[in-house]
Backbone as JSON Lines, residues from 0, in Angstrom:
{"i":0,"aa":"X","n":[76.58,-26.39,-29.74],"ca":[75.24,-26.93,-29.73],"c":[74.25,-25.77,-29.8]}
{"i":1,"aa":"X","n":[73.26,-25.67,-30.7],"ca":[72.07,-25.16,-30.91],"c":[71.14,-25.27,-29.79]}
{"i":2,"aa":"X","n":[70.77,-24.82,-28.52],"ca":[69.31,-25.21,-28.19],"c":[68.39,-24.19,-28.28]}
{"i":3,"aa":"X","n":[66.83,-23.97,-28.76],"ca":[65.95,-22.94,-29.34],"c":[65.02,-23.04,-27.98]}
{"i":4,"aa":"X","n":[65.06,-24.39,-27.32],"ca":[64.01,-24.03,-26.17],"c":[64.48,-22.82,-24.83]}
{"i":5,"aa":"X","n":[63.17,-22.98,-23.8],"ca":[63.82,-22.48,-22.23],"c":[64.48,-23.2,-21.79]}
{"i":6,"aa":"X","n":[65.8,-22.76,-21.25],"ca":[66.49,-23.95,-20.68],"c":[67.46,-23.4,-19.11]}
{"i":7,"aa":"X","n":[67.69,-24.58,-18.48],"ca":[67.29,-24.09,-16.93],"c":[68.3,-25.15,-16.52]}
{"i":8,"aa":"X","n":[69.99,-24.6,-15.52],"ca":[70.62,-25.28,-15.45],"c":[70.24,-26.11,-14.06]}
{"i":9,"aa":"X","n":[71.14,-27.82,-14.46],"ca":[70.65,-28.73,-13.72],"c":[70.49,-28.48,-11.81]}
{"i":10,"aa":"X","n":[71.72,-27.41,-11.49],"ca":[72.05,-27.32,-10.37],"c":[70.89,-25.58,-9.79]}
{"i":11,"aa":"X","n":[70.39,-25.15,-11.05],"ca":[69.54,-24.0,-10.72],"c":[68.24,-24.3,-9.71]}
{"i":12,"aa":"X","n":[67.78,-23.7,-8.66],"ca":[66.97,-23.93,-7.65],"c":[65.03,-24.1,-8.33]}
{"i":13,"aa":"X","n":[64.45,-24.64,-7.59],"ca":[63.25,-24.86,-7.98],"c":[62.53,-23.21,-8.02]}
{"i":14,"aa":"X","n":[63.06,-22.45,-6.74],"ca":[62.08,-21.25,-6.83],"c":[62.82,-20.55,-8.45]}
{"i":15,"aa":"X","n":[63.35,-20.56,-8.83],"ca":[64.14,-20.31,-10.31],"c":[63.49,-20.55,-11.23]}
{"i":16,"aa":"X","n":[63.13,-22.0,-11.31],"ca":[62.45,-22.39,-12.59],"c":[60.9,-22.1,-12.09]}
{"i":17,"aa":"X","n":[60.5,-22.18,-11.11],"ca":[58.63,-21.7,-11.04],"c":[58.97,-20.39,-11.52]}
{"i":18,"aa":"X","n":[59.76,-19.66,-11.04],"ca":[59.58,-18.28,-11.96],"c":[59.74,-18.01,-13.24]}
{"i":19,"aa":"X","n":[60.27,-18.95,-14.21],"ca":[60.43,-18.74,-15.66],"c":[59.37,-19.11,-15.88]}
{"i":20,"aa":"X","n":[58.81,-20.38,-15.26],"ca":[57.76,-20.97,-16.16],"c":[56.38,-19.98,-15.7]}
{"i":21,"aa":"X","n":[56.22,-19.51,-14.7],"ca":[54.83,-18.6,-14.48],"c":[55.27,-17.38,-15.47]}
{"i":22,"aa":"X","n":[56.18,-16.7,-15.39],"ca":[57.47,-15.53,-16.07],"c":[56.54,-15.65,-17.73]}
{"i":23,"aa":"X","n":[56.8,-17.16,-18.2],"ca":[56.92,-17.12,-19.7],"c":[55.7,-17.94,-20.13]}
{"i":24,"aa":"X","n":[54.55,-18.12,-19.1],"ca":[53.76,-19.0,-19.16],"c":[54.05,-20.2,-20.25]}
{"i":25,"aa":"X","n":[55.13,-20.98,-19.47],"ca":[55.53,-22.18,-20.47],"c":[54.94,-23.53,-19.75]}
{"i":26,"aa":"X","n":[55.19,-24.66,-20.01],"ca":[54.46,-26.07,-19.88],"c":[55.99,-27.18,-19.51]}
{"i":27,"aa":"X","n":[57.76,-26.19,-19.68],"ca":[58.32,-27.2,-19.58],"c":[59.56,-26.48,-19.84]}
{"i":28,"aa":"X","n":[60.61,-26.8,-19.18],"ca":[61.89,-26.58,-19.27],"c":[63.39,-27.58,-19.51]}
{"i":29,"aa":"X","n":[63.96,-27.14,-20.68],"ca":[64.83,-27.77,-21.07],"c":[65.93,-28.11,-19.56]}
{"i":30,"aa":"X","n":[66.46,-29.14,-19.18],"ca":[67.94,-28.81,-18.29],"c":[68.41,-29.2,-18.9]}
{"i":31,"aa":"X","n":[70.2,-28.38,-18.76],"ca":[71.34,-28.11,-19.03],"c":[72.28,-28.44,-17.82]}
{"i":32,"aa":"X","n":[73.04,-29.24,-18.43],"ca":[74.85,-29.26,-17.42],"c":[76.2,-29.38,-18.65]}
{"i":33,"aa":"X","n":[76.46,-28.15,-17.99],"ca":[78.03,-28.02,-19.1],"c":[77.76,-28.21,-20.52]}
{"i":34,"aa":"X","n":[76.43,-27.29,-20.84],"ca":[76.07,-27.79,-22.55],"c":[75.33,-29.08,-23.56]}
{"i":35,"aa":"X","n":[75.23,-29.86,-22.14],"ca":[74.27,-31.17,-22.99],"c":[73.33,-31.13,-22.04]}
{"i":36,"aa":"X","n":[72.24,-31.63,-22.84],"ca":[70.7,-31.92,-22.47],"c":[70.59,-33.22,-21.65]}
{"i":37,"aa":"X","n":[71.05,-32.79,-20.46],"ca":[70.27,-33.69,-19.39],"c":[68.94,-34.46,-18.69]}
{"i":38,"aa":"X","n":[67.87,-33.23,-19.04],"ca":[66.5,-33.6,-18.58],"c":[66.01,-32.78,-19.05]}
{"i":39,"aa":"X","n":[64.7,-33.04,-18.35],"ca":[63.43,-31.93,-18.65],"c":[62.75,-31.87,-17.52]}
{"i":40,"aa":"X","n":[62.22,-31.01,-17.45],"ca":[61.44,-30.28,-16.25],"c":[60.24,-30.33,-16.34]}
{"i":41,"aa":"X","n":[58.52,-30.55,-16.3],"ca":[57.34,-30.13,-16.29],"c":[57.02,-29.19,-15.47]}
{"i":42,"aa":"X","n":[55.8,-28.69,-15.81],"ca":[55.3,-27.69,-14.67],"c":[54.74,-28.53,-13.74]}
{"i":43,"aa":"X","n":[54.3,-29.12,-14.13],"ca":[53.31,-30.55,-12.91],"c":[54.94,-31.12,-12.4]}
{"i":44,"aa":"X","n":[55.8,-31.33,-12.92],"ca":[57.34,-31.7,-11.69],"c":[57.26,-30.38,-10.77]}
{"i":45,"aa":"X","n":[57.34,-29.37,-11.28],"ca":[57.5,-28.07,-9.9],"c":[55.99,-27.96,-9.38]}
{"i":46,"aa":"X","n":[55.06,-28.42,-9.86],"ca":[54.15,-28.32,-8.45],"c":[54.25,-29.28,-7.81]}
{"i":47,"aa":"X","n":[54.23,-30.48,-8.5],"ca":[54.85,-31.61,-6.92],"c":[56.15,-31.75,-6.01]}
{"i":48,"aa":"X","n":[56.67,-30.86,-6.51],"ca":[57.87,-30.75,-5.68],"c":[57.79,-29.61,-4.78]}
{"i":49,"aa":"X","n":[56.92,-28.25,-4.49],"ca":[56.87,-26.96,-3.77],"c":[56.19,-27.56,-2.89]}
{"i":50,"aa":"X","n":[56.02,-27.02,-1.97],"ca":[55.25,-27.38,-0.68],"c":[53.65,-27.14,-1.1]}
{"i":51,"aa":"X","n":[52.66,-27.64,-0.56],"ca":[51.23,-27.53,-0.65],"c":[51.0,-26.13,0.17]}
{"i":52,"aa":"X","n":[49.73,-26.11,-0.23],"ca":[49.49,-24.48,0.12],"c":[48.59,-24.38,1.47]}
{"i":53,"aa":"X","n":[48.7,-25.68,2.28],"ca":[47.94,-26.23,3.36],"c":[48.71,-26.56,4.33]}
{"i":54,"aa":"X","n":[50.0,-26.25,4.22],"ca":[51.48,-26.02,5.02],"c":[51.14,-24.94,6.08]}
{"i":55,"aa":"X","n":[51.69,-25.58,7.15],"ca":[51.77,-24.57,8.4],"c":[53.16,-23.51,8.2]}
{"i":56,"aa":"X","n":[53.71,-23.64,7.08],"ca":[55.25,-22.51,7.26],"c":[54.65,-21.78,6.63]}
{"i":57,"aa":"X","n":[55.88,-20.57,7.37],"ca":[55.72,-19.04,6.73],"c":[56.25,-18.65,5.48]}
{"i":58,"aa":"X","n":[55.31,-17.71,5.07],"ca":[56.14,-17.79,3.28],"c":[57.82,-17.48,3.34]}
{"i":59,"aa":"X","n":[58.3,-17.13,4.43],"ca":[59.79,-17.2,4.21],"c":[60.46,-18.13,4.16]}
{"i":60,"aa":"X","n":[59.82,-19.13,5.01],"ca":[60.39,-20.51,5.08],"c":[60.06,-21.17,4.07]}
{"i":61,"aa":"X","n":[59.08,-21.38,3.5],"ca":[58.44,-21.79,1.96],"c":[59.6,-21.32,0.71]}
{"i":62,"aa":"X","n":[60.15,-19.97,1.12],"ca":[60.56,-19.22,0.06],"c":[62.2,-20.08,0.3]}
{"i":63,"aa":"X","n":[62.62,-20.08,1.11],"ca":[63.75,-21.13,2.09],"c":[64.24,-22.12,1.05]}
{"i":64,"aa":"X","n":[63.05,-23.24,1.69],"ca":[63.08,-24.48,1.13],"c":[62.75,-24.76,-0.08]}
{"i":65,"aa":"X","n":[62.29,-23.97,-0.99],"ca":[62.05,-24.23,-2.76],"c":[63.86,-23.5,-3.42]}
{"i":66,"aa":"X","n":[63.99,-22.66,-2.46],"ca":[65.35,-22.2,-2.65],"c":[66.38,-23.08,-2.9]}
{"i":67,"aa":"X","n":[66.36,-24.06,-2.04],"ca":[67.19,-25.23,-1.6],"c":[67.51,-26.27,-2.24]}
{"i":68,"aa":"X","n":[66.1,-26.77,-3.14],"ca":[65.83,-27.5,-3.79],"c":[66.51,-28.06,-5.65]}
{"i":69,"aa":"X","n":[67.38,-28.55,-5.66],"ca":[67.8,-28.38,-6.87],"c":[67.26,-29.18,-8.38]}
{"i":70,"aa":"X","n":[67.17,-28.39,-9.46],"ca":[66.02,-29.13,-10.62],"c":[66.63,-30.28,-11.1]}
{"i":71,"aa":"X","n":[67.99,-30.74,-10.76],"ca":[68.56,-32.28,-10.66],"c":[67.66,-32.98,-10.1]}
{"i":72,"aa":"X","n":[67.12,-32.7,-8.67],"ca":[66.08,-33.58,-7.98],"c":[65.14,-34.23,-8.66]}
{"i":73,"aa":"X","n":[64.66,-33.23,-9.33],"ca":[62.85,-33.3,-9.71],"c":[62.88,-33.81,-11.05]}
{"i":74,"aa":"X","n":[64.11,-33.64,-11.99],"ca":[63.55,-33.31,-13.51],"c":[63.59,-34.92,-14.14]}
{"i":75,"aa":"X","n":[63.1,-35.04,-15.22],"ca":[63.09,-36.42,-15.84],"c":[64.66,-36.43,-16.6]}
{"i":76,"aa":"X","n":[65.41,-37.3,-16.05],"ca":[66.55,-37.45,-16.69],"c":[66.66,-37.95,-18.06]}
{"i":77,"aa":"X","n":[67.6,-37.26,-18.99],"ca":[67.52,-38.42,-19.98],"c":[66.19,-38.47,-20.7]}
{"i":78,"aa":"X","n":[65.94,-37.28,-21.28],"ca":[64.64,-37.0,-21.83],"c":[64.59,-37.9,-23.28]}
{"i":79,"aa":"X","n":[63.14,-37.88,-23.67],"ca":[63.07,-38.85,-24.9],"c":[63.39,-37.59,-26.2]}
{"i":80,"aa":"X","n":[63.63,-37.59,-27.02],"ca":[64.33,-36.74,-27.8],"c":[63.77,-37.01,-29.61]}
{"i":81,"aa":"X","n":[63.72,-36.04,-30.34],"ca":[63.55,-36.22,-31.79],"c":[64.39,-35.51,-32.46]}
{"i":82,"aa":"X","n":[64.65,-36.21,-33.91],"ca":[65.3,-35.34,-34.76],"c":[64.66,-34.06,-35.55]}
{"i":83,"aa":"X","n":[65.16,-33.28,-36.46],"ca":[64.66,-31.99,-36.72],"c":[63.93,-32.71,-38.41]}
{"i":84,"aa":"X","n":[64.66,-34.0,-38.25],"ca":[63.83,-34.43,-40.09],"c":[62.45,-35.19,-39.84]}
{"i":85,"aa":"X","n":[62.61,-36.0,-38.03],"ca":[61.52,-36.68,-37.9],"c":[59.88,-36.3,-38.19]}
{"i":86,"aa":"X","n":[59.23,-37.2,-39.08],"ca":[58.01,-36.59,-39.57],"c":[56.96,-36.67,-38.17]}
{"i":87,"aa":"X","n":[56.25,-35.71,-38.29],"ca":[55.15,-35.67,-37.19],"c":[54.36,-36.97,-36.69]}
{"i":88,"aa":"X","n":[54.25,-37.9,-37.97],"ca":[53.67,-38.93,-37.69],"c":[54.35,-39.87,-36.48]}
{"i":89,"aa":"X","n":[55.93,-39.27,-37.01],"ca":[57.2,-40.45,-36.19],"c":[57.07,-39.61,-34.77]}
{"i":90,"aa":"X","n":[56.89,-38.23,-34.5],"ca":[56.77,-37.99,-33.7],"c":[55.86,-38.42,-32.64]}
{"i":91,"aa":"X","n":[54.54,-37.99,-33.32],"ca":[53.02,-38.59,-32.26],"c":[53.48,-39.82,-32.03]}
{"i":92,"aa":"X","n":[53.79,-40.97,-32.75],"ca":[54.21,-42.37,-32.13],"c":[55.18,-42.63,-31.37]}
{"i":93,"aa":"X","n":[56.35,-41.76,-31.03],"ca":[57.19,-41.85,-30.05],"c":[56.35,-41.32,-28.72]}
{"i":94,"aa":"X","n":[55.38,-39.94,-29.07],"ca":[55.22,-39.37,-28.14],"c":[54.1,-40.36,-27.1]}
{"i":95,"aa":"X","n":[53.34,-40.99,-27.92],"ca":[51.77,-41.93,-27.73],"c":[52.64,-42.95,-26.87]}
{"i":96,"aa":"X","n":[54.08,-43.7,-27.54],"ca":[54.21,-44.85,-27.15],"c":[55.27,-44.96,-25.5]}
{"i":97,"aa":"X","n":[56.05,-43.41,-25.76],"ca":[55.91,-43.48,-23.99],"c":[55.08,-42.72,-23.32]}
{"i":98,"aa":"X","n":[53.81,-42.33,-23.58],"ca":[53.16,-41.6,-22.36],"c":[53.27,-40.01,-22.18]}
{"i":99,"aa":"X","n":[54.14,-39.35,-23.2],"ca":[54.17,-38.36,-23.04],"c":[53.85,-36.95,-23.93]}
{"i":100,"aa":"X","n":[53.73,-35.69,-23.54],"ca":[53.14,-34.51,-24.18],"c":[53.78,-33.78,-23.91]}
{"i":101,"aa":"X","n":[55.17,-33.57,-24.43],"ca":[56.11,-33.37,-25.57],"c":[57.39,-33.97,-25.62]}
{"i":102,"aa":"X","n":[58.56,-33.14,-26.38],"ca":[59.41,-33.77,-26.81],"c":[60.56,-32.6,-27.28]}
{"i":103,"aa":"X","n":[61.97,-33.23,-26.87],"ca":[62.9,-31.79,-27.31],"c":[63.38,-31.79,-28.7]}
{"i":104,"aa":"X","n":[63.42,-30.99,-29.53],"ca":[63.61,-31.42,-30.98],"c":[65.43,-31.19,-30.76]}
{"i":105,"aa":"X","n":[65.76,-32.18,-31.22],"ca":[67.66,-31.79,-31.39],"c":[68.1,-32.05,-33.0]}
{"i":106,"aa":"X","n":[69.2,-30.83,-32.6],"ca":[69.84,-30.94,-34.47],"c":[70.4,-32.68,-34.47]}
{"i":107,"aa":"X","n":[70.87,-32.33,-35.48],"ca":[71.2,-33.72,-36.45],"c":[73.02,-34.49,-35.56]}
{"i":108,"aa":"X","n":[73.67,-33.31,-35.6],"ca":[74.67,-34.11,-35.02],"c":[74.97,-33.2,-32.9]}
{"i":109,"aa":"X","n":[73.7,-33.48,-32.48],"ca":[73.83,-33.05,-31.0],"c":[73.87,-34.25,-30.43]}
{"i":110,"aa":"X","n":[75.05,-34.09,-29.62],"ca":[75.08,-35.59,-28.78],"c":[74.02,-35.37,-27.17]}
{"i":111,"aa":"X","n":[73.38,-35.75,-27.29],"ca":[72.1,-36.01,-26.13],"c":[72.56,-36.51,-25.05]}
């Protein structure tokens, strides 16, 4: 399997992926288990999932519990997906008609 995005395994910790995505100033991370595309990650999923910054713990304990946390928890399973021939038009209308801003492009014969 081909994948061209960031991609961030399912069982990898939340403080993990906040650091790629601040790291690579990205908007979203592919997950991976054993080679197929499981989910996807947002950056708005890892800020609702870290603790608020109005928390009485100490940044060690903060640093602790995001540790702990695995991107299985948080991520959207079972992401909505396009092909590499789909025209943009087919795209915006998948993207418009569930609600979302973006989408993982997969080759032609990747089983999802």
């Amino acid at each position: 399997m081909v994948v061209k995005g960031i991609i961030i395994d399912s069982n990898d910790s939340l403080l993990n992926a906040i650091s790629i995505v601040n790291e690579l100033n990205i908007g979203r991370l592919l997950v991976m288990k054993k080679g197929k595309l499981v989910g996807i990650v947002s950056d708005r999923d890892l800020r609702r999932a870290a603790p608020s910054n109005a928390t009485a713990l100490e940044k060690h304990e903060i640093m602790y519990l995001i540790d702990k946390v695995e991107i299985k928890d948080i991520m959207t399973p079972n992401p909505v997906t396009v092909r590499q021939n789909d025209t943009v038009a087919n795209v915006a209308k998948i993207m418009y008609e569930n609600k979302i801003s973006g989408v993982p492009v997969v080759d032609q014969g990747q089983d999802v």
